[in-house]
N, C-alpha and C positions, 0 to 999 in steps of 0.2 A: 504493500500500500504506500510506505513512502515512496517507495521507486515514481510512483502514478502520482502520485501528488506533482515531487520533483517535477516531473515531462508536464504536466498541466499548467503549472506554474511558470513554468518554462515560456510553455507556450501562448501562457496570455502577456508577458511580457515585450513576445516578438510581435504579436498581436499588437496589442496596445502601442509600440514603438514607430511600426509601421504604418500605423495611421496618425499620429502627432503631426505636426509641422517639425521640421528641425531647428525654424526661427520664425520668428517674427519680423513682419515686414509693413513699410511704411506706403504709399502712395506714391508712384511716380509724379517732382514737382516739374517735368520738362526738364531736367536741366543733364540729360545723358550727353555724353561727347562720343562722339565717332572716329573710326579713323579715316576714312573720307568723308567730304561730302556729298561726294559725287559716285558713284561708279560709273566704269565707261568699262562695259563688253566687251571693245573693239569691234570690227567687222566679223561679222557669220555670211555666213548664203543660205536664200530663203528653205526653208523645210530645213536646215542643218544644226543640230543640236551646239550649244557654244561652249567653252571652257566654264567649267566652276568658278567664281571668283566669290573673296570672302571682302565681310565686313565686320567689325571688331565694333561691339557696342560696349563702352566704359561707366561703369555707376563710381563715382572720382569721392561719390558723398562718402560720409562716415555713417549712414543707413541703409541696414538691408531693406532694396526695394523691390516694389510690384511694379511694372509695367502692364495696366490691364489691358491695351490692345496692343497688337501689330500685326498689319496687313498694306497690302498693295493697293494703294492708290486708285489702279483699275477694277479692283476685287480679283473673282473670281474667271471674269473677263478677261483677264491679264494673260497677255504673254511670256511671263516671268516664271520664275516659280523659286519658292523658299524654302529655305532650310533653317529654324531658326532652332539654335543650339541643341542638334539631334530631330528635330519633328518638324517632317515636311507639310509642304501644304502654302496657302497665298492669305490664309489668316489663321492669329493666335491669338489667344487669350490667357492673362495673369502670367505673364513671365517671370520670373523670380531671378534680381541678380544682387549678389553676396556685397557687401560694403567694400569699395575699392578693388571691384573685380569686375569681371566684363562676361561677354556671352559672345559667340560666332552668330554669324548670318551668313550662307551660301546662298549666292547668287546664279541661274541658269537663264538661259533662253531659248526658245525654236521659236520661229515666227514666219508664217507666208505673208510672202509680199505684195500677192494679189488680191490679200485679203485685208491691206493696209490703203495701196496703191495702184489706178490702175492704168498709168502714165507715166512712172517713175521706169528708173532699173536701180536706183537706193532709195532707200526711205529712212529717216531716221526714225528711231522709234523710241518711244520714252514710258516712263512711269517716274515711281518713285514708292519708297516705304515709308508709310506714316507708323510714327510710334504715340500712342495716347491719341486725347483729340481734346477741341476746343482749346483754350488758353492753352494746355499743357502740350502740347501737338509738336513736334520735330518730324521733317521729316528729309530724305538723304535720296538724292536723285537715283535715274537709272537712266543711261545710255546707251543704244545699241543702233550700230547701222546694218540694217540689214542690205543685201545685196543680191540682184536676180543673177541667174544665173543660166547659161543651155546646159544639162544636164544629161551627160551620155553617157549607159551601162548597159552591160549584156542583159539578157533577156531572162526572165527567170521560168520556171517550166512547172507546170500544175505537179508532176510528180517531186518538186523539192528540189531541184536539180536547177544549175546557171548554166549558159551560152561560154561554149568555150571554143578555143582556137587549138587544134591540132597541130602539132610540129612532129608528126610520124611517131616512129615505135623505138622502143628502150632495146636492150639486149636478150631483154625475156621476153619479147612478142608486145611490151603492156605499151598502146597507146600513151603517149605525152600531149596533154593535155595543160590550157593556162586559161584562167577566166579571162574572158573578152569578146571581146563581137568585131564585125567589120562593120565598118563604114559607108552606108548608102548612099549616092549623087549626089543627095542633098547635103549631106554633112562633110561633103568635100573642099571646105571653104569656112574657115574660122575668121568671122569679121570681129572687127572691136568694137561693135554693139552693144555688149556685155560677156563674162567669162565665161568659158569652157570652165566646166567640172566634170573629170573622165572617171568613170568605174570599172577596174579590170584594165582590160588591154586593150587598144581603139586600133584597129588594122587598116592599114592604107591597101586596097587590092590590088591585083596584080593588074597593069597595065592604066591603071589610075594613078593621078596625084592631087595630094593634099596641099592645098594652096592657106598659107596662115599670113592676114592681114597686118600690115603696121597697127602697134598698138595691141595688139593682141593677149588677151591674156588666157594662159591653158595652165588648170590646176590639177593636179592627182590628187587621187585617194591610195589611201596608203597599200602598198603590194600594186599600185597601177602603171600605168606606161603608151605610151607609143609603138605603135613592131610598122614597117615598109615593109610591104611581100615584095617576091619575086617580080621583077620589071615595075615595082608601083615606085612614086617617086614621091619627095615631099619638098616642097618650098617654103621657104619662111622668109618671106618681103618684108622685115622690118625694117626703119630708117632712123637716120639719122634724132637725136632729139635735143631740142633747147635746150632743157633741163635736166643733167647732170641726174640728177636727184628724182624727180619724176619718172624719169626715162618715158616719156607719152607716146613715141613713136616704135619702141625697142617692142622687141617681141617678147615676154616673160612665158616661162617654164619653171611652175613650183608647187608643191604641195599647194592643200585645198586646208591646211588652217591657216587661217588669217590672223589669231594674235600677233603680237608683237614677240612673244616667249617662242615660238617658232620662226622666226625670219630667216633662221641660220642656223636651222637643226638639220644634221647631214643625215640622209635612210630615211626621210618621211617617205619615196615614192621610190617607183623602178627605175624606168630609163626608156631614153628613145633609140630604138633599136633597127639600126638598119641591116636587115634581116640578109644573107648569101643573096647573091641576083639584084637588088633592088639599083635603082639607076638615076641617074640625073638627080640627083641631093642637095641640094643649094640653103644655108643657112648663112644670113644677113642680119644685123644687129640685133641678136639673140640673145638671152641674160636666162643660164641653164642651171637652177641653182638645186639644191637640198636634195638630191638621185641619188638612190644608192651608185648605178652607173650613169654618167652625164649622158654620155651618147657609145654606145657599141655599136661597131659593124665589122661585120661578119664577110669578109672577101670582096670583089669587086666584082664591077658588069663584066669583064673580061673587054672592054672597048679602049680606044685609045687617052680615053676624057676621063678627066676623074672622078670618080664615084660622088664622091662628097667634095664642094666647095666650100669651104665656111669663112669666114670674113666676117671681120668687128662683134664677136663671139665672146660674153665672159661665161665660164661653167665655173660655180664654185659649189663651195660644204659637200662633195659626193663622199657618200660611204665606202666606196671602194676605189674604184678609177672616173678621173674628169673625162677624158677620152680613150678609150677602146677600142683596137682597129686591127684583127686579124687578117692580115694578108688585104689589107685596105688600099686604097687609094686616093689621097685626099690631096686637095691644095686649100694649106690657109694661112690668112693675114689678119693685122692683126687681133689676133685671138688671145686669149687671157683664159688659163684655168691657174688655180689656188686651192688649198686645203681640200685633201682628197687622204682619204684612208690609208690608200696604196699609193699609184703612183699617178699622180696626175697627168700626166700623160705616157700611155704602154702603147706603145706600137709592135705589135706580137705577130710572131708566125710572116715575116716577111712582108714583101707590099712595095708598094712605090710611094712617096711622102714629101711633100715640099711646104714647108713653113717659113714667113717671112715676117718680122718685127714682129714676133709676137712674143706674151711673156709666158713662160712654164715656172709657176712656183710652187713649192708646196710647205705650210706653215699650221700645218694640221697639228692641232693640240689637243684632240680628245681621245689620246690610246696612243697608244708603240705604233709606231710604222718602221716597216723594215725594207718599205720599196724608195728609191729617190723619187724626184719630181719627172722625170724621166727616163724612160727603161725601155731601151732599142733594142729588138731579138730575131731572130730568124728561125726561132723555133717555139713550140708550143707542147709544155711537157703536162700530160694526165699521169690520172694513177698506172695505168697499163700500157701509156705508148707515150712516144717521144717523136711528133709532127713534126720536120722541118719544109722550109720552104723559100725563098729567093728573096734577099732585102734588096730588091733593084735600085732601089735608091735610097736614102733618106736626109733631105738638103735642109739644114737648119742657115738662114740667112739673118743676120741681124739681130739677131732673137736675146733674150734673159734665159736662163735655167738656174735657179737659184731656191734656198727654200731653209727650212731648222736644223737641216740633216749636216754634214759635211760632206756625204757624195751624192751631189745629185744628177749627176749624168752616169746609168751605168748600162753596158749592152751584155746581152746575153745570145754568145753564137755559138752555132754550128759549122763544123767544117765541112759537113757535106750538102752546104747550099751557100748561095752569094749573100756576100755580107757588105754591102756599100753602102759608104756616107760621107759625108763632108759636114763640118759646120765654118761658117763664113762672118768673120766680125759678128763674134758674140759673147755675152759675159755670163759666164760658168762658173758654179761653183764645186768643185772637186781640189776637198783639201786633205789629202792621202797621207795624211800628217805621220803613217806608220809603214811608211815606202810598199802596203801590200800589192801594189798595181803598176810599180816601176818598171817589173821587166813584161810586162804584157802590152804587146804592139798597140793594139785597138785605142790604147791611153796614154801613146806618145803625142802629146802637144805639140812639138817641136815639126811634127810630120804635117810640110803642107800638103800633103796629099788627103789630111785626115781635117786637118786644123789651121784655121789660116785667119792671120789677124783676129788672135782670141785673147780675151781679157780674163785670168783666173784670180778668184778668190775674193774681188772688190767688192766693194758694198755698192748696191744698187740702188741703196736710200727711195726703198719704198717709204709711200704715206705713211699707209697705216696696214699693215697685212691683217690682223685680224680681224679688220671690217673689209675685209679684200678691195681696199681701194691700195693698187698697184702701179698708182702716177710715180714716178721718180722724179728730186728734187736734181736742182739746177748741178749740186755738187756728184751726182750720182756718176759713177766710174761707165757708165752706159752711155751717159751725155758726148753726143759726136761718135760714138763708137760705130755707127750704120757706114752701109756705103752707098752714097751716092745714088749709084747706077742700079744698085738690088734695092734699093728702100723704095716704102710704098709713098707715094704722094702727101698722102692723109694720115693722121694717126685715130686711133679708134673713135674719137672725141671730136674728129674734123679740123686737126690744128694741122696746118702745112707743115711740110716736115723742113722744108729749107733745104739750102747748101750743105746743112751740116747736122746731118739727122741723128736721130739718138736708135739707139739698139733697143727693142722691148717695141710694146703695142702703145707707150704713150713718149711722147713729146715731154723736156721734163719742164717744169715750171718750177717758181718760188713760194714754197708753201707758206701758208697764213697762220700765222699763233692762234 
């Protein structure tokens, strides 16, 4: 019997303790502090759910208080939605916060934009959280721009199943399979109307091409991309633009979050992939950023022209390689890749290659990298074989190769395929500071047949690398290093290059405190 007692008594204690208050609490008098006063969402696109963002509400008094309401402005109408210190929902009642302690507010949004506007392609969109009312009333803005969008994803199929693209069969018979859809007539032509949002893979067909307008903007979703079939080809006409900082005319390629906390997160998306066969490539003030690969291609037309042109091109933050080109064949000017995983630029498995003032850097700071900014090879080694094949050429003219590493020029050959290259008035960095590459021909400097009029080891006096702004300053060892007769007219920014042109993709200037 005492035992029973004991547990009874027990249990009117836990009874009784859990129903109490654990304080007492005074009336909210209005007088909470925030830590904003505003929230700003930043941009979403319409129907697309936005980042969490918090608010910190401060009771500063020397009184535990109540806050009897908090809710949304709009109500239950609202496109918002709350989280207020663990319980969701767009209105509360009796909040309780501790004397000189505070509570969270989680802030979301999804919102259609044709159910805002139906003339716009942004709309801003507002609320706000009222805490109390009458006199005692505070309340803490909400801003969100939403943003229309053309939105293209494979197709989904009654039995559960998405629209995918075959790339043939594995070694065990099993079909290779990647989410995405091709491209119909109509989607053959990306204007700057408003942004592309791709889901999956978007295919250029075969004997089609994709034409992307000045201004253009094409976003991924995460694991998405671009693929060019066989004979289809892609254009990117962007131009020139005023504005340095807007870029209004430049073509953009980036993931589909819009925060500010993603601008320069490298692997949000795949890559633009130009597929074996694919022809006629043309890529003009393009800005190719946060891919896990910038751009891969896979061989050439077999014709006398080169696969991919690209020109006034920056690709930065990729998760592995900025440019990718198996047995490729490219001509480009100046072009600009930065912070890349591997190697910002890999020219693999042989090919034919001509670059002019363009910069290759790589200042990648999130993990070990064991590739330089540039890595010339004529072979291409798997788990189970070792591909070689023919580097017919590979002409660097004018160019930067520089980056965190101390070697960032390095080749990887074969002796049983051609291994040709030249680089021509350029500034390289390769500091062998422990003679491991002394007696290896391919990295004698000295050889103009290899190297001619090169600049080792100077500083380049970039701006700023890790905002990938790659202008070089007036004192930069690059300055007049071009020649003449190979520099390009223009540099990527449309500044003449003069008599006496600098080496890299910019013309260098006097930077501004």
């Amino acid at each position: 019997m005492r035992y029973v007692y004991g547990i009874l008594l027990l249990c009117s204690v836990v009874l009784w303790s859990s129903c109490r208050k654990d304080f007492e609490t005074t009336p909210s008098s209005g007088k909470l502090t925030f830590s904003k006063d505003t929230v700003y969402l930043d941009t979403v696109f319409t129907n697309i759910g936005s980042s969490t963002y918090n608010l910190t509400v401060h009771n500063k008094s020397d009184d535990d208080i109540t806050i009897p309401n908090i809710q949304l402005a709009k109500g239950e109408s609202s496109n918002y939605r709350l989280n207020v210190d663990g319980l969701p929902g767009k209105s509360f009642r009796d909040i309780d916060i501790l004397a000189n302690d505070s509570i969270f507010i989680f802030v979301e949004t999804t919102a259609d934009i044709e159910n805002l506007s139906q003339t716009d392609n942004q709309f801003l969109y507002t609320d706000a959280i009222e805490f109390d009312t009458n006199s005692n009333q505070q309340k803490v803005e909400l801003v969100t721009l939403i943003q229309d969008a053309h939105f293209l994803y494979p197709e989904k199929f009654a039995d559960g199943t998405t629209e995918a693209l075959s790339f043939g069969f594995d070694d065990e018979g099993k079909e290779i399979l990647i989410e995405g859809f091709v491209l119909d007539d109509t989607e053959l032509n990306f204007t700057n109307e408003k942004p592309y949002v791709i889901y999956g893979y978007a295919a250029v067909p075969s004997n089609k091409t994709l034409t992307i307008d000045a201004g253009a903007r094409v976003h991924f979703h995460r694991e998405s991309g671009l693929i060019v079939a066989e004979n289809g080809s892609l254009h990117v006409n962007g131009a020139l633009s005023n504005d340095p900082e807007v870029l209004e005319n430049e073509v953009i390629f980036e993931g589909d979050r819009l925060e500010p906390a993603f601008s320069d997160v490298a692997g949000q998306w795949g890559a633009i992939w130009l597929t074996d066969g694919s022809t006629n490539n043309q890529i003009n003030y393009a800005t190719i950023k946060n891919a896990s690969v910038g751009i891969r291609m896979d061989n050439n037309d077999g014709s006398n022209q080169p696969t991919l042109i690209i020109k006034n091109t920056q690709i930065y933050n990729s998760a592995n390689v900025g440019l990718l080109a198996r047995t490729g064949f490219i001509e480009g000017e100046n072009l600009v890749i930065n912070n890349s995983g591997q190697a910002s630029l890999n020219l693999s498995l042989g090919g034919r290659y001509n670059f002019t003032n363009s910069t290759f850097a790589n200042y990648f700071n999130n993990g070990f990298r064991q590739f330089p900014a540039v890595l010339v090879e004529n072979l291409l080694e798997t788990q189970e074989n070792i591909f070689v094949a023919d580097l017919i050429e590979a002409n660097f003219y004018n160019c930067i190769i520089y980056g965190n590493e101390n070697l960032e020029l390095l080749f990887s050959k074969s002796e049983e395929a051609a291994f040709n290259y030249k680089f021509e008035n350029c500034l390289i960095k390769f500091n062998d500071f422990n003679n491991l590459y002394a007696d290896i021909p391919e990295y004698n400097f000295e050889n103009s047949a290899l190297f001619e009029n090169i600049v080792l080891n100077e500083d380049p006096i970039f701006k700023a690398t890790e905002l990938n702004q790659l202008q070089i300053g007036e004192e930069s060892a690059a300055n007049g290093l071009a020649n003449p007769t190979t520099a390009t007219a223009q540099d990527i920014l449309g500044t003449s290059r003069g008599s006496s042109p600098d080496a890299g993709a910019y013309e260098s200037v006097i930077f501004e405190e």
